[in-house]
C-alpha positions, 0 to 999 in steps of 0.5 A: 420392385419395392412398395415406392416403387409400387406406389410411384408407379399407381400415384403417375398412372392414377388408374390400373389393373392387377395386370397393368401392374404385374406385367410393368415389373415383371412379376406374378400377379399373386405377389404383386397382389400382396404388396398392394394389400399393404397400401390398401391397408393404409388407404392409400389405393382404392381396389375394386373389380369390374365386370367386362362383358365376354368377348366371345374370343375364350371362355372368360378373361384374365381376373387380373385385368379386371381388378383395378387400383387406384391411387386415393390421396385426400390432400392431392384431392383438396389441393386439386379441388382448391385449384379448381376454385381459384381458377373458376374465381378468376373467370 
């Protein structure tokens, strides 16, 4: 795994967990952690925790499944955003 690598895989996948992430390319969640910090220092991903409520099956779940990546590119926002209005221009 390498950091395009990483990033093609969250940019097509918009939206996944430490997990997701780490089970895809085979590897520990601590390093797969490491790298995303490198786009979120560059404010390519957006990270944050959810709060899951018990299952009752264990004592707790897996931190790396509740915290979640997601791909924040502000031009593929706008352009989208401009699609929506040309289409909406058009009815």
């Amino acid at each position: 795994m390498n950091l395009v690598e990483l990033r093609n895989y969250i940019r097509d996948k918009k939206r996944v967990s430490l997990l997701d992430v780490s089970t895809h390319f085979h590897s520990e969640p601590q390093v797969v952690s490491g790298m995303l910090d490198i786009w979120l220092q560059k404010d390519k991903i957006i990270s944050y925790t959810t709060k899951s409520a018990k299952c009752g099956g264990c004592c707790c779940c897996d931190p790396a499944s509740n915290q979640i990546y997601e791909w924040n590119d502000p031009a593929r926002s706008s352009a989208d955003t401009s699609r929506e209005y040309l289409s909406a221009d058009r009815l």
